[in-house]
C-alpha positions as a LaTeX table, in Angstrom:
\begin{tabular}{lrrr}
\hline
Residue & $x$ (\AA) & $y$ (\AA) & $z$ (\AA) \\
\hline
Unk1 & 50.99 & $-13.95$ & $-9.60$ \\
Unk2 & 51.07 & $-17.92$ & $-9.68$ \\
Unk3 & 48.61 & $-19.77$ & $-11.53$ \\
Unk4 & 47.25 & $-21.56$ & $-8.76$ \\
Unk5 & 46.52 & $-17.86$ & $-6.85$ \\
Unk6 & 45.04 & $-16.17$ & $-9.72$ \\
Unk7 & 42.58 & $-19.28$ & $-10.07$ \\
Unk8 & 41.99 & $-18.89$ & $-6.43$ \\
Unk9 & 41.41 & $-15.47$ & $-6.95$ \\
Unk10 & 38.98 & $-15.84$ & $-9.44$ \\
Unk11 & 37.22 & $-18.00$ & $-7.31$ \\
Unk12 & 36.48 & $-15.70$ & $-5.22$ \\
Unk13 & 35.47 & $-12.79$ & $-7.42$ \\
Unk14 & 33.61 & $-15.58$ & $-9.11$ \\
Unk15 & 31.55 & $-16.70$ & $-5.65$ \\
Unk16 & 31.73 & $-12.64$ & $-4.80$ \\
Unk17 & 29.74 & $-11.50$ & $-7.73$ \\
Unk18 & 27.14 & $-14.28$ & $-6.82$ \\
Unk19 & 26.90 & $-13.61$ & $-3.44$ \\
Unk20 & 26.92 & $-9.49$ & $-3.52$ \\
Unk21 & 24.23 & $-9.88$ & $-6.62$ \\
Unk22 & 21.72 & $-12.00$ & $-4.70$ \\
Unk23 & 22.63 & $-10.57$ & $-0.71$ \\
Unk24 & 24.27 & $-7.36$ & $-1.31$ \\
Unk25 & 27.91 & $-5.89$ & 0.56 \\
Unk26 & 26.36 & $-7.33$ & 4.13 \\
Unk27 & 27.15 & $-11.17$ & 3.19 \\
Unk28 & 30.12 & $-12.23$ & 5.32 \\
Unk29 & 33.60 & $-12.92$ & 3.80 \\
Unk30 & 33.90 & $-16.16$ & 5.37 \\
Unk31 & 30.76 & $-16.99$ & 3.45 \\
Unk32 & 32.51 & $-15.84$ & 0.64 \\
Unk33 & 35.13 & $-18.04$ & 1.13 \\
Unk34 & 33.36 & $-20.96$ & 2.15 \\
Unk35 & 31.68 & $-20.36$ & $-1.19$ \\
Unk36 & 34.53 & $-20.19$ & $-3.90$ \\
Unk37 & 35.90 & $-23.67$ & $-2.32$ \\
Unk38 & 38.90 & $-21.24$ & $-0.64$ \\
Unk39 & 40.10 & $-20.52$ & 3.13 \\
Unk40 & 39.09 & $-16.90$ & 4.79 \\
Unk41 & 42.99 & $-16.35$ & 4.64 \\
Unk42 & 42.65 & $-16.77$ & 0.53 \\
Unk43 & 40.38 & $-14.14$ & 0.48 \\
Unk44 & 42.30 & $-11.47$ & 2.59 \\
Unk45 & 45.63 & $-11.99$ & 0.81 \\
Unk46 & 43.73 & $-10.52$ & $-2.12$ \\
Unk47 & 41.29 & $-8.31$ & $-1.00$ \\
Unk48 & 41.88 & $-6.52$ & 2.47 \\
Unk49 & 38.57 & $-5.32$ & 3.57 \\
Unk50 & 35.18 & $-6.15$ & 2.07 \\
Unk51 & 35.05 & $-2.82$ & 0.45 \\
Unk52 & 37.79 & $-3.59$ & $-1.91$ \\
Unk53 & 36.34 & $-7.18$ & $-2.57$ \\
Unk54 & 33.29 & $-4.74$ & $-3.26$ \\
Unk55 & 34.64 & $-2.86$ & $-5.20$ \\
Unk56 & 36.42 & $-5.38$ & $-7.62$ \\
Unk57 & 33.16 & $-7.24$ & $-8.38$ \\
Unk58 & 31.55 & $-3.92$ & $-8.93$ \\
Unk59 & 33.76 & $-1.73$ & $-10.57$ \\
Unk60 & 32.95 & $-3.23$ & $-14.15$ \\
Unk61 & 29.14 & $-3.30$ & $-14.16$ \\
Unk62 & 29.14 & 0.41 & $-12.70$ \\
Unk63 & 31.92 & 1.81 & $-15.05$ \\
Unk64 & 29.81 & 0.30 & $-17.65$ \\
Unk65 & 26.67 & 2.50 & $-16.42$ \\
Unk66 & 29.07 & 5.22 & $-16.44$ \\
Unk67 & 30.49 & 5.36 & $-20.00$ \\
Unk68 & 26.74 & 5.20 & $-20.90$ \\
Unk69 & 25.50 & 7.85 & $-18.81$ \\
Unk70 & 28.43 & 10.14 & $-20.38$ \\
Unk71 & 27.89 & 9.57 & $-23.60$ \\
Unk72 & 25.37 & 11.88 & $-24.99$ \\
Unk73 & 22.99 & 10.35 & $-27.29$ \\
Unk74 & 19.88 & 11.81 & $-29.21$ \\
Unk75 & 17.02 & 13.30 & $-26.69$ \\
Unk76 & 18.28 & 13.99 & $-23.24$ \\
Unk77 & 14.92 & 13.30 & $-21.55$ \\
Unk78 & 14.83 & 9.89 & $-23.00$ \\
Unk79 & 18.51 & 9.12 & $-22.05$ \\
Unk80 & 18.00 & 10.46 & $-18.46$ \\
Unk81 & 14.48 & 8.06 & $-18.65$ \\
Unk82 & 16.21 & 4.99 & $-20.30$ \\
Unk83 & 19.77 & 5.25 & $-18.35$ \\
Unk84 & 17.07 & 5.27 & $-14.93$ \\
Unk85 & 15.04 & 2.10 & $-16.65$ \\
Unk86 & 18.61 & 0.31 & $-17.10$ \\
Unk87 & 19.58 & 0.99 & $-13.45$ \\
Unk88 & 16.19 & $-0.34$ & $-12.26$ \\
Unk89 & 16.92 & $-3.69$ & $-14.42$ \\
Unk90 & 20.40 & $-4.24$ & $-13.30$ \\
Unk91 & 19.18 & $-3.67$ & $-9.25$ \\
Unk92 & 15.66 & $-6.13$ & $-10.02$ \\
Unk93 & 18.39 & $-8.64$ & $-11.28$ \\
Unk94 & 21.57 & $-8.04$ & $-8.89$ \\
Unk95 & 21.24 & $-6.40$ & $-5.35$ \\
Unk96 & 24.81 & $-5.06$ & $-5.08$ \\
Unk97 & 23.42 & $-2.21$ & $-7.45$ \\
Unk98 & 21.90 & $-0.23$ & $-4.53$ \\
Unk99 & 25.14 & $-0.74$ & $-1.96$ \\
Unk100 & 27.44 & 0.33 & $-5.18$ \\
Unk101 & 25.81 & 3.82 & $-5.64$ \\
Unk102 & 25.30 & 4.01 & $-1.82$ \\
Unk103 & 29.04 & 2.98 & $-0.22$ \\
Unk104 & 31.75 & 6.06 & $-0.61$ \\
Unk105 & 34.06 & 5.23 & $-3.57$ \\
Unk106 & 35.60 & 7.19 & $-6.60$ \\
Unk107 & 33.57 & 5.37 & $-8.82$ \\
Unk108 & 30.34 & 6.42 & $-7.27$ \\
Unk109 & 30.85 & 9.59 & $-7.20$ \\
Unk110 & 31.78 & 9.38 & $-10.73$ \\
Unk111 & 28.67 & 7.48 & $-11.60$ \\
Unk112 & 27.08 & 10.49 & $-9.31$ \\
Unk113 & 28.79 & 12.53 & $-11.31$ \\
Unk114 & 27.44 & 11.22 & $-14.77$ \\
Unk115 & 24.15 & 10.95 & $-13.43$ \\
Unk116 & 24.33 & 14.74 & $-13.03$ \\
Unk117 & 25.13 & 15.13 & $-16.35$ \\
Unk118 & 22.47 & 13.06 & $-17.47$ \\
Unk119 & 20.19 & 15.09 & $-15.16$ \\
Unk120 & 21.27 & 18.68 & $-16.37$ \\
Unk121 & 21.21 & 18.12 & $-19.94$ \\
Unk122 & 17.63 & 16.61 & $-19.75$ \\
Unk123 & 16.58 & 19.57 & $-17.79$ \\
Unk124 & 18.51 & 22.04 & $-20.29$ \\
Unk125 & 16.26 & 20.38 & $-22.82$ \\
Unk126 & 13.07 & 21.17 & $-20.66$ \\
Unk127 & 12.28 & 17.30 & $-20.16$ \\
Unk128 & 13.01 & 17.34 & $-16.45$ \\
Unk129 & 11.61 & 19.60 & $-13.93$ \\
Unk130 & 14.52 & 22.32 & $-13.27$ \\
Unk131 & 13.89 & 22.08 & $-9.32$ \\
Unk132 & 15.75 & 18.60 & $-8.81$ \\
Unk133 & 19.03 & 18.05 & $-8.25$ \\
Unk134 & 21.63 & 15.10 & $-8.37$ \\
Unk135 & 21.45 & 14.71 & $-4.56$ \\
Unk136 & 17.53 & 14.66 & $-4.87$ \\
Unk137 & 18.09 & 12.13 & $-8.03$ \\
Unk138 & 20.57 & 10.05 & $-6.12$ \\
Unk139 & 18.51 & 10.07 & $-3.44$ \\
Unk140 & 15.61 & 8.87 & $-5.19$ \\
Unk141 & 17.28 & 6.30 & $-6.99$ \\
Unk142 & 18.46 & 4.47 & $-3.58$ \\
Unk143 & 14.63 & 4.46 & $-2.40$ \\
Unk144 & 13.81 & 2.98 & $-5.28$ \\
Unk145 & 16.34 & 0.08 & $-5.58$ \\
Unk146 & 16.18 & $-1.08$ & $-2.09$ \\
Unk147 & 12.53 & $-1.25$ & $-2.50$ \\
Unk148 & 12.93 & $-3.49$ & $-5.29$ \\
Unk149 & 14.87 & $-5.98$ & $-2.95$ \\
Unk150 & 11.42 & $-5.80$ & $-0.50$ \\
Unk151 & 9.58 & $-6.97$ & $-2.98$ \\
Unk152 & 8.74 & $-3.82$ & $-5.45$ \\
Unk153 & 7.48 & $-3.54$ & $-8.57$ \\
Unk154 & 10.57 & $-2.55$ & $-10.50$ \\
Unk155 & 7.98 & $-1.04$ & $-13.04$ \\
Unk156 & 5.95 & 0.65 & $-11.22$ \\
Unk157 & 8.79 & 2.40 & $-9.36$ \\
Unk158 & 10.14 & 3.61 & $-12.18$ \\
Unk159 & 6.83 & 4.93 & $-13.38$ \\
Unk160 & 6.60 & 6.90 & $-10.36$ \\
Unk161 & 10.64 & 7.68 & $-10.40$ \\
Unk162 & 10.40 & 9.10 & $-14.48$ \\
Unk163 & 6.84 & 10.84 & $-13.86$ \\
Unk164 & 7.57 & 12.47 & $-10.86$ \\
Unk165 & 10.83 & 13.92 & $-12.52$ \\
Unk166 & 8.78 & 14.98 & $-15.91$ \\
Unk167 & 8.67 & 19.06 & $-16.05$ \\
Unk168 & 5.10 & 19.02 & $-16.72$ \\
Unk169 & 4.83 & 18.20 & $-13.23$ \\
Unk170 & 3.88 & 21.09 & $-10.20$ \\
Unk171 & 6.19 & 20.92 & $-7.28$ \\
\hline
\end{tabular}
């Protein structure tokens, strides 16, 4: 690639991460454009669709969630509790969070999948009531993070989210 395009296409990443973070995936790819100082036509040569600019501005942060969802630490309740407090920072701070673990891609269902894990060990370890599943997790989760861009209180979400999912809890 020549200089001047990669610069161009960090532009856009650059003016992509901004724009996803405080809009989310519906912000327009002209706007995009118009934003990293580029023309529309920069932006298609290197990303096709929206869902691969998407996915390039995402795939970091949510890998990142990833290897720390699958790697097992200490008490599984407080990993499943913590890993759910991290994903309620990153979505108060950046909206994109919520459209990542919502739009198809491998990488969500990987972070789906790594959830799960999270999930089952934390139940294995009779933290988490045995009657939820990923889906219901998943589920839960994008509720809760597209409530926090109308205005929620990330914590008190999450104090619902983590007692609700407690096993000393009656369905």
């Amino acid at each position: 690639m020549r200089a001047d395009a990669a610069r161009n296409r960090e532009k856009v990443l650059a003016a992509a991460r901004e724009l996803f973070a405080s809009k989310g995936i519906d912000v327009p790819l002209d706007e995009i454009a118009a934003h990293a100082g580029v023309g529309p036509g920069t932006v298609y040569r290197h990303f096709p669709t929206k869902q691969a600019l998407f996915q390039a501005v995402t795939d970091a942060r949510v890998s990142a969630m990833i290897e720390s969802a699958s790697t097992p630490s200490g008490d599984p309740g407080a990993a499943l509790f913590a890993f759910l407090g991290r994903m309620a920072d990153e979505a108060a701070a950046k909206r994109d969070l919520s459209d990542a673990i919502a739009v198809p891609s491998e990488l969500r269902d990987q972070l789906h999948a790594a959830l799960g894990g999270l999930l089952e060990r934390a139940q294995a370890a009779g933290a988490v009531r045995a009657d939820v599943t990923t889906k219901d997790l998943v589920a839960l989760l994008k509720g809760m993070l597209q409530s926090l861009h109308e205005g929620a209180n990330p914590a008190l979400l999450l104090e619902i989210v983590t007692n609700g999912l407690q096993s000393s809890r009656k369905p």
